[in-house]
C-alpha positions, 0 to 999 in steps of 0.5 A: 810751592816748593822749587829747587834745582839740586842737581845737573844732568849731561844730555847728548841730543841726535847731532851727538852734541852734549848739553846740561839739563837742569833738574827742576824738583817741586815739592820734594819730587823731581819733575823734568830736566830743562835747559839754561834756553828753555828757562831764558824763553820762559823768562822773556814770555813772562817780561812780556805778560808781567813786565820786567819790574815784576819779575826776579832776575834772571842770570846773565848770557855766557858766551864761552863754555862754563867751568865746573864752578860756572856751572854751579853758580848758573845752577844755583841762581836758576834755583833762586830764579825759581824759588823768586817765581814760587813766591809770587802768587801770580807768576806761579798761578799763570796760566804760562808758568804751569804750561810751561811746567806741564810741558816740560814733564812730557817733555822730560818723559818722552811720553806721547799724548794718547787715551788711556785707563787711569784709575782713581780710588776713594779711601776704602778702596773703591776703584773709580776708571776713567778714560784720560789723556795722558797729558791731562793735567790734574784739574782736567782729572779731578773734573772727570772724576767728580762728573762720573761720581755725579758730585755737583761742580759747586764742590769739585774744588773741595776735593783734590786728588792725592799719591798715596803708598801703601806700606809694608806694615799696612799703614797709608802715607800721603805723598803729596797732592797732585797739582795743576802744572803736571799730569797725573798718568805721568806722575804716577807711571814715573813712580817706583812701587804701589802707588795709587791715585786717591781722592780727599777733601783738600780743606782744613776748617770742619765747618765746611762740612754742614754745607757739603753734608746736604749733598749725598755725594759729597756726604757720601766721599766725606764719609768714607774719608773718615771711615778710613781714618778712624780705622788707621788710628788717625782720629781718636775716640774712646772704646765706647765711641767706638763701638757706637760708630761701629753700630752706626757704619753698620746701619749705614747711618752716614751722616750721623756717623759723621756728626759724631765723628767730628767731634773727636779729636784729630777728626779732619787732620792729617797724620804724617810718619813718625818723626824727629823735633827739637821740641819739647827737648832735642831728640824727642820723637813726635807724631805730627798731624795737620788740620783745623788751622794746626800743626799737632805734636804728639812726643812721648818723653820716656818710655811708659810716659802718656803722650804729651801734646802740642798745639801750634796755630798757623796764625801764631808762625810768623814764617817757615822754611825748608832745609835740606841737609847731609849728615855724614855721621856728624848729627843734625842739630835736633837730633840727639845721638841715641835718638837718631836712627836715620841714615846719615848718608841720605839727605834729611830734610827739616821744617821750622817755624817760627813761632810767637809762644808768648807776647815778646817771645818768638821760638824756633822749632824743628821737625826732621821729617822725610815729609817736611815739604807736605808738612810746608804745603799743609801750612800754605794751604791752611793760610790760603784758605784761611785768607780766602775766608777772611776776604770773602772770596768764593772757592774755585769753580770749574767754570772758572777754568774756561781760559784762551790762549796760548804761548810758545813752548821751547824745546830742548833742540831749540825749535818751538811749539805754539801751545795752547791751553783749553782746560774744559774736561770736554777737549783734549787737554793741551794741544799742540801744533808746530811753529811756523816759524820754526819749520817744526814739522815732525816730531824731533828724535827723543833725547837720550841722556848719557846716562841713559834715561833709565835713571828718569824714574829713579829720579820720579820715584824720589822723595827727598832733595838732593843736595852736596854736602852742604846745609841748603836754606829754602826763602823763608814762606812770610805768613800772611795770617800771622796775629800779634798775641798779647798776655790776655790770649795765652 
């Protein structure tokens, strides 16, 4: 998971007092604006549940108004703060932490909790309506869907649901799977322009398959999944290989249709937008995929060249990170002048890797991409999954998610709500219910920004990390499938 804070924002709450809003981005998209407090009250809810000595620290009290460089010191140890917690599984996996993030987007949208139609689609358009809270968080959906679809809850937690946009020239981006800290009704009503809620498989190894091959719905949603990819190009075959999927699409012969199709190349892999690399040479433009335990780069050297491939294991990167960047016309470090057509005045974003080319070498390399974040989320999800089978632990289930409890959720005007979390499809979601203790009584008056809350969707509908005109490092992500190779293996 990804975390920043690049920005501030002055609020003004209904007393006409101003205060500063912290702009939390994940992954890539801004999701709420909280405050210094509401940060400090998650802070001590979590010493409480993990202990002090598990936690990072947290920036110290100020008892007189900050300076502009205060200010921006506070903003960018909070940022730490956040990176610290996203690097500990259990901290950003409890249930406190993604109520807390959950709580802070309706918060942040203003948007009450009520029914409404939410529409979900599979990737060859059919439309699947479901009835939702808009404050239901993503697995409570995905749950839905998969129960109207009537696929067996052994494999809900195979699927996930993805933001996809459609672009101009016809072609799908993936913009990123949707996870269980926010709600997908919020997430998708804040984003500018077609957008639809989809579901994909959310696994890497193919071997997966065999087994949700044996059930006809599972069958059936891998099928159309793979239809889809090959028709954008996604997965490669021959003319022949074509036309003999064609005559199997068109006797409906799904699963030897799919036999077939995962043999191919890139089958299972998914296929980002056309971006920039410092490898094989700087400069050099490249076709990344991800799958099958991967990172693909498809770089074409000259015009009329065939395409060249790499391949790179995720068992053979040591670590990788996020970096955020402005040009302002000096040139990023893998770009070369004439191959560079980006806007230097928007902040780029880079994924680098470190990566074991031999025995006793290890090499850097760069990839210049607006989608360098789901590039990184890719590669974690491949290492957990890869973990996961190493261990022999068993895939996520619904019945898993039958948890109690609950925690009090700051406000920006100070008072609490008691929230507790009930993460069955069959209940409402996340409920809420006044602080005693508080006096909260009746809903507080919606805050306005002073720049006016207009600009709330501007920053939703946001793909790339702001940042000043300095390079940002994300934490370097250490890789806990990284393999030693010898001579032998290459």
């Amino acid at each position: 998971m990804h975390f920043s804070i690049p920005d501030t924002e002055e609020f003004t709450d209904d007393g006409n007092s101003t205060y500063m809003g912290y702009n939390i981005h994940v992954n890539g998209v801004f999701h709420c604006s909280v405050r210094y407090r509401q940060l400090h009250n998650l802070h001590e809810q979590l010493k409480k549940e993990f202990g002090v000595n598990n936690l990072p620290t947290f920036p110290p009290k100020k008892l007189l108004p900050l300076s502009s460089s205060q200010l921006e010191e506070r903003r960018a140890l909070l940022e730490k703060y956040i990176q610290a917690i996203g690097q500990d599984p259990r901290l950003v996996n409890s249930d406190l932490f993604n109520g807390f993030l959950l709580s802070a987007q309706q918060e942040t949208s203003c948007e009450k909790s009520q029914e409404v139609n939410l529409d979900v689609y599979l990737m060859n358009g059919y439309r699947i309506l479901l009835k939702v809270l808009t404050t239901e968080r993503s697995d409570q959906v995905l749950e839905k869907v998969c129960q109207q679809i009537n696929l067996p809850s052994e494999y809900v937690y195979y699927f996930s649901l993805f933001l996809i946009k459609r672009e101009d020239d016809g072609d799908v981006t993936v913009l990123r799977k949707l996870q269980d800290f926010e709600s997908p009704y919020i997430s998708q009503k804040s984003i500018q322009g077609v957008h639809r809620l989809v579901l994909r498989k959310s696994y890497w190894d193919p071997s997966y398959d065999i087994e949700l091959m044996s059930d006809k719905v599972a069958l059936n949603l891998l099928y159309v999944q793979t239809v889809a990819d090959v028709e954008k190009g996604w997965i490669l075959s021959s003319k022949e290989t074509q036309k003999h999927l064609a005559s199997l699409q068109a006797r409906g012969a799904k699963k030897e249709y799919l036999e077939l199709a995962r043999t191919l190349k890139y089958y299972g892999f998914l296929q980002f937008r056309p971006c920039i690399c410092d490898y094989p040479k700087p400069g050099s433009r490249v076709l990344v995929s991800a799958g099958n335990r991967e990172l693909n780069l498809r770089v074409r050297l000259s015009d009329g060249q065939d395409m060249r491939e790499g391949s790179f294991k995720v068992t053979r990167m040591r670590c990788w990170r996020i970096t955020t960047l402005h040009n302002h016309g000096e040139g990023s470090s893998i770009h070369s002048n004439s191959s560079s057509t980006s806007d230097n005045s928007q902040p780029q974003l880079e994924l680098s890797f470190e990566y074991l080319m031999s025995k006793d070498k290890l090499q850097w390399i760069t990839i210049a991409s607006e989608q360098a974040i789901l590039m990184s989320v890719c590669l974690q999800a491949m290492v957990d999954e890869l973990l996961l089978k190493k261990t022999g632990m068993k895939r996520r289930q619904p019945s898993d998610n039958s948890r109690k409890g609950s925690w009090s959720y700051m406000k920006r005007d100070g008072s609490s709500q008691l929230i507790s979390i009930s993460q069955s499809t069959s209940t409402d979601g996340i409920a809420t219910k006044p602080s005693a203790e508080n006096g909260d009584t009746k809903p507080p008056a919606k805050l306005e920004s002073t720049s006016s809350m207009k600009r709330l969707s501007e920053k939703l509908a946001s793909v790339s990390l702001k940042s000043s005109i300095r390079l940002l490092p994300h934490p370097l992500v250490e890789n806990d499938a990284f393999e030693g190779i010898g001579d032998d293996d290459l």
